[in-house]
N, C-alpha and C positions, 0 to 999 in steps of 0.2 A: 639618350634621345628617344624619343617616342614614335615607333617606326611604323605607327598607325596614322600616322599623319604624313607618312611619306614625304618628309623634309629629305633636303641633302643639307648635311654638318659640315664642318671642320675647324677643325681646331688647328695654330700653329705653336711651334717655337718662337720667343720672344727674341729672334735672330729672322723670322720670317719664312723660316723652313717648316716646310706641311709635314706633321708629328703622326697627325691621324684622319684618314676618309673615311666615312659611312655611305654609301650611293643606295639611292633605291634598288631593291633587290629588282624589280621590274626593267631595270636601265642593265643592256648588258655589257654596259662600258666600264669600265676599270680607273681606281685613280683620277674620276672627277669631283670639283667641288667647286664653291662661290667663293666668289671677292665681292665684298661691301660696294655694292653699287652707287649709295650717295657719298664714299671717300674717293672713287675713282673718278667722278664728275669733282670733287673738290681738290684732288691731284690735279687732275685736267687744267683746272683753272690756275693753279699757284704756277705749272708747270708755263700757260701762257704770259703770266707775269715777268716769267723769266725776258721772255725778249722783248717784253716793252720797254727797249732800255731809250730812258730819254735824253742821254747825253749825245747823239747822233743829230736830234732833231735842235739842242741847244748850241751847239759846235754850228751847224748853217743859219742859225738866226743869229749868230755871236763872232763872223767872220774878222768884223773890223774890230770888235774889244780882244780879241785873242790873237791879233795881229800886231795891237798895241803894245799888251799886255806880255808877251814873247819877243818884243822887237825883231819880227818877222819882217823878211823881204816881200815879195810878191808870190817869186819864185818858192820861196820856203812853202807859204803858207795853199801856194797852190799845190805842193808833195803834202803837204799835210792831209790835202780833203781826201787824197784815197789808202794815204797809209796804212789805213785800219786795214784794208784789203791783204796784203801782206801775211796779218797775223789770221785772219780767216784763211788764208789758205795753209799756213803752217798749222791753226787750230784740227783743219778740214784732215790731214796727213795724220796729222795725231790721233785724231777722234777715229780712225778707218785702224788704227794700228790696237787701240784699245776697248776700244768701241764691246768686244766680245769679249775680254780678257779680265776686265776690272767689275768693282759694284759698282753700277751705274748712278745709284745714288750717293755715292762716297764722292763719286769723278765732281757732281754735279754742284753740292758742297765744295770742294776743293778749288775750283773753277768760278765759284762765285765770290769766293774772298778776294781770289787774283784781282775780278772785274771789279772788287770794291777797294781794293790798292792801284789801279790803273786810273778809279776817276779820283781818289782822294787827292792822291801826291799832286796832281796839275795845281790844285786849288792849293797846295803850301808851298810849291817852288816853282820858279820861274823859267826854270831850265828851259833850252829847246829841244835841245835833247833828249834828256829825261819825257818830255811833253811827248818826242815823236815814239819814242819806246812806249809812255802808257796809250799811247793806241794802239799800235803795233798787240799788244798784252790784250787790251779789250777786245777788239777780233776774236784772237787767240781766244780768249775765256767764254766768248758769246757762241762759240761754234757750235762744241759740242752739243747744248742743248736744242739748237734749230735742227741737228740732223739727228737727235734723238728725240725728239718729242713725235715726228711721223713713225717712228719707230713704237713707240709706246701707245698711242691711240692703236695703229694696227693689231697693240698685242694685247692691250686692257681694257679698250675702247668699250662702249656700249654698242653691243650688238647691231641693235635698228636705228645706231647714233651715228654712227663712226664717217660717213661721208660727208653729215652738219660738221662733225668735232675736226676731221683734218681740213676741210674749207677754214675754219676758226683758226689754221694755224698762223693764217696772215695779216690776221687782222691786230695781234698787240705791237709788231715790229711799224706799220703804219700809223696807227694810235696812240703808240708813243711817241712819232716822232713828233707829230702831230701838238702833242702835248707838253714834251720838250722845247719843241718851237715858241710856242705861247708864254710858258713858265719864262723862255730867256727870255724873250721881249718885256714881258711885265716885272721882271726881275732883274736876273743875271744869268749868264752863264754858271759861275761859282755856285749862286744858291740851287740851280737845277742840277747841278752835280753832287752838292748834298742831301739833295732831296732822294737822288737815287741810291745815293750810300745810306739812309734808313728804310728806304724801298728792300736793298739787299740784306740788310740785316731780319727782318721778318721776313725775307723767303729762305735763309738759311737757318733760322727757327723754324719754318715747317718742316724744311726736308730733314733737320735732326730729327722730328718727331714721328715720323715716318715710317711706315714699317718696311723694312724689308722686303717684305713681299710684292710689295708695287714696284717695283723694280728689279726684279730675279727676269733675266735672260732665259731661262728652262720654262718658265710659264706660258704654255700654250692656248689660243681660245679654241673651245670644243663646240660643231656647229651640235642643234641637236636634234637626234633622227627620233624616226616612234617606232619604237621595239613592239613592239605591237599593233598591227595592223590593223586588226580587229577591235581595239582598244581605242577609240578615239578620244575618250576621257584622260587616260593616261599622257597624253601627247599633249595637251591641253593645257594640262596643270604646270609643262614647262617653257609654252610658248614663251613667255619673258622673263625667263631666267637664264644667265649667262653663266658654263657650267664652264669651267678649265682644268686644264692639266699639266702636274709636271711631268715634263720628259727628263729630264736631268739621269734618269737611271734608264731612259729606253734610246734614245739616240745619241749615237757618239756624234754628230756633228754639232752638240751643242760644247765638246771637247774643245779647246786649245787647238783648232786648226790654223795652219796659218793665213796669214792676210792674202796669199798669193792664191793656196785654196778656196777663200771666198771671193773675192774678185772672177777667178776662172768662172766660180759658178751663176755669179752674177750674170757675167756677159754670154754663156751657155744659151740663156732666155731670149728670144728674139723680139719680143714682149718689152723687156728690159730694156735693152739696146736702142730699140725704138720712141717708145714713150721717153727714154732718159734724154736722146738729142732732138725731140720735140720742144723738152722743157729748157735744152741747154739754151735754142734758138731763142723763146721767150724770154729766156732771164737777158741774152744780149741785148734782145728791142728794149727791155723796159729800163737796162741800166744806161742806153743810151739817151732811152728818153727822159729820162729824171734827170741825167746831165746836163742833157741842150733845151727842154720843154721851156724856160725861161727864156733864153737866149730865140730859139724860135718864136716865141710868141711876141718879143719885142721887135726884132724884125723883119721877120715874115710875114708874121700877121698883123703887126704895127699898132701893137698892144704897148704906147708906149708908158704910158703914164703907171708905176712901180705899184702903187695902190690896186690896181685897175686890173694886175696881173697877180697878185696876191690874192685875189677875191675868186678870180680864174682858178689858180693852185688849190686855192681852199676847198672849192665844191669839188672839184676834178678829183681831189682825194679823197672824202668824204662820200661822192659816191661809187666811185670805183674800187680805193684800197678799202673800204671799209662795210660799202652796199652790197658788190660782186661775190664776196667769198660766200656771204650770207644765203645769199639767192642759188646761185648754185650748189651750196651743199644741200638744201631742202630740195632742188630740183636731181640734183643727183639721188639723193635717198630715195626719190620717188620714183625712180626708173630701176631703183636695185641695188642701189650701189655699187662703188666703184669696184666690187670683187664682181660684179656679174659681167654677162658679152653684154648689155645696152651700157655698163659704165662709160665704155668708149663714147658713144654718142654725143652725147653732151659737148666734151671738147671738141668732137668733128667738128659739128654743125657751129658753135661757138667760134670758130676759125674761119671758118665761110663767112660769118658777118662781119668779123673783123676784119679780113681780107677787101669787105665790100665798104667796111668805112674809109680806111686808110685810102683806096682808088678816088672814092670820092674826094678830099683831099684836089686833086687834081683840078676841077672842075667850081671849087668853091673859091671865090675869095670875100666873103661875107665873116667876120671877125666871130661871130656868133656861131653860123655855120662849122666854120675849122672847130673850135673852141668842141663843139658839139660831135662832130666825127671823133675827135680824139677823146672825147669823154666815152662813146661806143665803144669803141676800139679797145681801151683798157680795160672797160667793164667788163666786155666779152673776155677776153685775152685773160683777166685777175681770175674768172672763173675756172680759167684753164689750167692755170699754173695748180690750184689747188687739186681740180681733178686728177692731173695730172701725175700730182705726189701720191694719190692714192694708189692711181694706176701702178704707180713704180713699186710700191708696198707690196702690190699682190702678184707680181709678175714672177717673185720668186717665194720657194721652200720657206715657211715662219723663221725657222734659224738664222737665216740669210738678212732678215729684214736689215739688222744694225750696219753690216759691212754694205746694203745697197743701199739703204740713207748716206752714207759716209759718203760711199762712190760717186753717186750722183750729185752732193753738193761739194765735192770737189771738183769735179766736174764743169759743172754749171758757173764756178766761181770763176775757174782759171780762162774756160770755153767761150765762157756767155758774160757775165757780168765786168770783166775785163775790158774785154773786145768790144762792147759796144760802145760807149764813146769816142774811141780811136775811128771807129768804121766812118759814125756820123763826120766826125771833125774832117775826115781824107776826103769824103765826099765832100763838104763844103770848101773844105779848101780849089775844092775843083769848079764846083758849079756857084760860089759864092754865098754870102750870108744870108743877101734878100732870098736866095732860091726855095722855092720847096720842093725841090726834087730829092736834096738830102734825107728831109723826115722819109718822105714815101717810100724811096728806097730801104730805108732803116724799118720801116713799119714793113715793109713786104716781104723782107725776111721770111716772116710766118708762111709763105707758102712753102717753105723747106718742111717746119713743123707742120703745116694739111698734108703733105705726102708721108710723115711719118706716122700720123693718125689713122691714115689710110690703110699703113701697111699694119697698123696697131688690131685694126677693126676687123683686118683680116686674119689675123694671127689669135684675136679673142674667138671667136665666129669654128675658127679648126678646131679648137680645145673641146 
């Protein structure tokens, strides 16, 4: 290396283990070096493919052919739409048990064949039970990677990127569904599920191709300070360069601890604690509202004609699952991102307007109007979810990150995305179909999550 040009080198083993560091003698840090920056934005991306899985979105546009096609009761086929839930939360159990333990790019190959045995077999046997197992399996196989990918941008992410990249986390689970939806209608069901089993076969051609190194648990990001003060050229040359470290030989808690040791230390965080049942509140509004959002918009808001509410769904998703994430992560990056004390803000004040859409609600019965509150409402709300996950990233020690992804969407699965359709359905069972007091109560939830924000904002603000 030519040390007149004050690079930083390195070289690996073809296992992905760091062989050799050179550091600028001027840098008095030890054991730093680069990762490829335009393979880490191309990780990034195959990694968001992973959960564009379109069979989710083919399965609700294919209700009645997969009911035929199974000789399903009503009963059956209503267990069927949340079955998947099941294997997410057995996935979620798992993913928290080996989460720290395994090669995370081995798990993630392993887990993509399963997901690509879960959607083949429906399409060669007619089984229902077989059917209700490969979903049960797809959960299962789709977990680990949604609680590791906020894991991975925290630890490989680009620097001055990392609040656009984990906003971006939510955008291919909607996009695909999105997409899935479309393919069954103009197609089938069958053909969108073969479409994703050659989907999965080139993403497990990349991650074979992969190095190791994008995926080593020991690999730390190093922020970077200026060893010299007096030096401001020096400082200069590494404003945008992302320098990291392995710990693997400096901290034992990147050791075999066990899952009970990281959980304690998770919940130690009040940081943690807080932001985690912020996000738990959110994911119950939004799983009650993609339940009943149809069902309200036909008779509450007396949206009756099926077209007319499809066209409703279509923009409501397009700009909230897909507009929100966008907007808020360039708005977050611009405040500091979510590791700074203004991270918090963002979601505060994003919760105050949702708060203020959902109220209105009350007040509206203009088809257009509602339509248009609850398009606020999610936009604000989508922005949070992502801030949110970043929030829970930073709340604890880098080691920790994989067993607090784990935690929190087990969590959020069992807590929040369970419970809210039961919540909506008890309230309407109470105050009836026509009513909108069900939504608004459902939707006000979030004032649980503005008090946990609160306490978030005060808890970043001490540090």
């Amino acid at each position: 290396m030519n040390t007149e040009k004050n690079e930083i080198s390195s070289t690996t083993s073809p296992n992905g283990e760091i062989v050799q560091i050179t550091n600028k003698k001027d840098i008095n840090e030890n054991n730093l070096f680069q990762i490829d920056r335009k393979m880490r934005w191309f990780i990034f991306s195959i990694l968001l493919l992973c959960l564009g899985n379109l069979d989710q979105g083919a399965i609700s546009a294919s209700t009645t052919e997969i009911k035929n096609y199974f000789n399903m009761s009503d009963r059956e086929l209503g267990s069927f739409g949340g079955i998947s839930f099941l294997g997410t939360t057995l996935g979620g159990i798992f993913s928290l048990s080996i989460i720290n333990k395994f090669n995370r790019k081995y798990m993630i190959m392993i887990l993509l064949i399963l997901n690509t045995l879960s959607i083949f077999i429906p399409t060669m046997i007619t089984s229902k039970k077989l059917l209700m197992f490969c979903r049960i399996l797809s959960g299962f196989a789709q977990s680990f990677t949604s609680i590791y990918l906020p894991v991975w941008v925290d630890q490989f992410g680009i620097s001055n990127k990392k609040s656009i990249m984990m906003s971006l986390i939510s955008l291919p689970s909607a996009l695909g569904y999105l997409v899935g939806n479309i393919f069954a209608v103009l197609t089938s069901w069958q053909t969108t599920f073969n479409i994703g089993i050659f989907m999965n076969f080139f993403l497990f051609i990349c991650f074979y191709s992969f190095d190791n190194l994008y995926f080593l648990k020991t690999i730390i990001p190093k922020k970077i300070t200026n060893p010299d003060e007096n030096n401001n050229n020096t400082f200069n040359e590494f404003d945008d360069i992302s320098l990291f470290e392995d710990a693997s030989g400096i901290s034992s808690t990147f050791n075999n601890l066990s899952v009970w040791n990281h959980a304690k230390k998770c919940f130690k965080s009040k940081l943690f604690r807080m932001s985690n049942l912020g996000l738990i509140c959110l994911l119950f509004i939004l799983s009650g509202l993609q339940f009943w959002i149809n069902d309200f918009l036909e008779n509450t808001v007396k949206i009756i004609d099926k077209n007319e509410r499809l066209i409703y769904f279509i923009i409501i998703i397009l700009i909230t699952m897909l507009g929100a994430p966008i907007t808020g992560g360039f708005i977050m990056q611009k405040i500091g991102g979510y590791e700074s004390k203004n991270g918090i803000l963002l979601p505060f004040y994003c919760c105050i307007i949702s708060l203020i859409f959902s109220n209105l609600l009350i007040i509206s019965i203009n088809k257009y109007c509602v339509a248009t509150f609850i398009c606020g409402y999610l936009f604000s709300g989508c922005i949070m979810i992502a801030s949110l996950n970043g929030i829970i990233m930073s709340s604890i020690p880098k080691e920790y990150t994989g067993s607090a992804s784990a935690i929190s969407n087990l969590s959020y699965n069992i807590l929040g995305r369970l419970n809210g359709p039961n919540f909506y359905g008890l309230l309407r069972s109470f105050y009836g179909k026509y009513s909108r007091i069900p939504m608004i109560l459902l939707l006000d939830v979030k004032f649980v999550t503005l008090i946990c924000l609160y306490l978030c904002f005060k808890y970043k603000r001490a540090q």
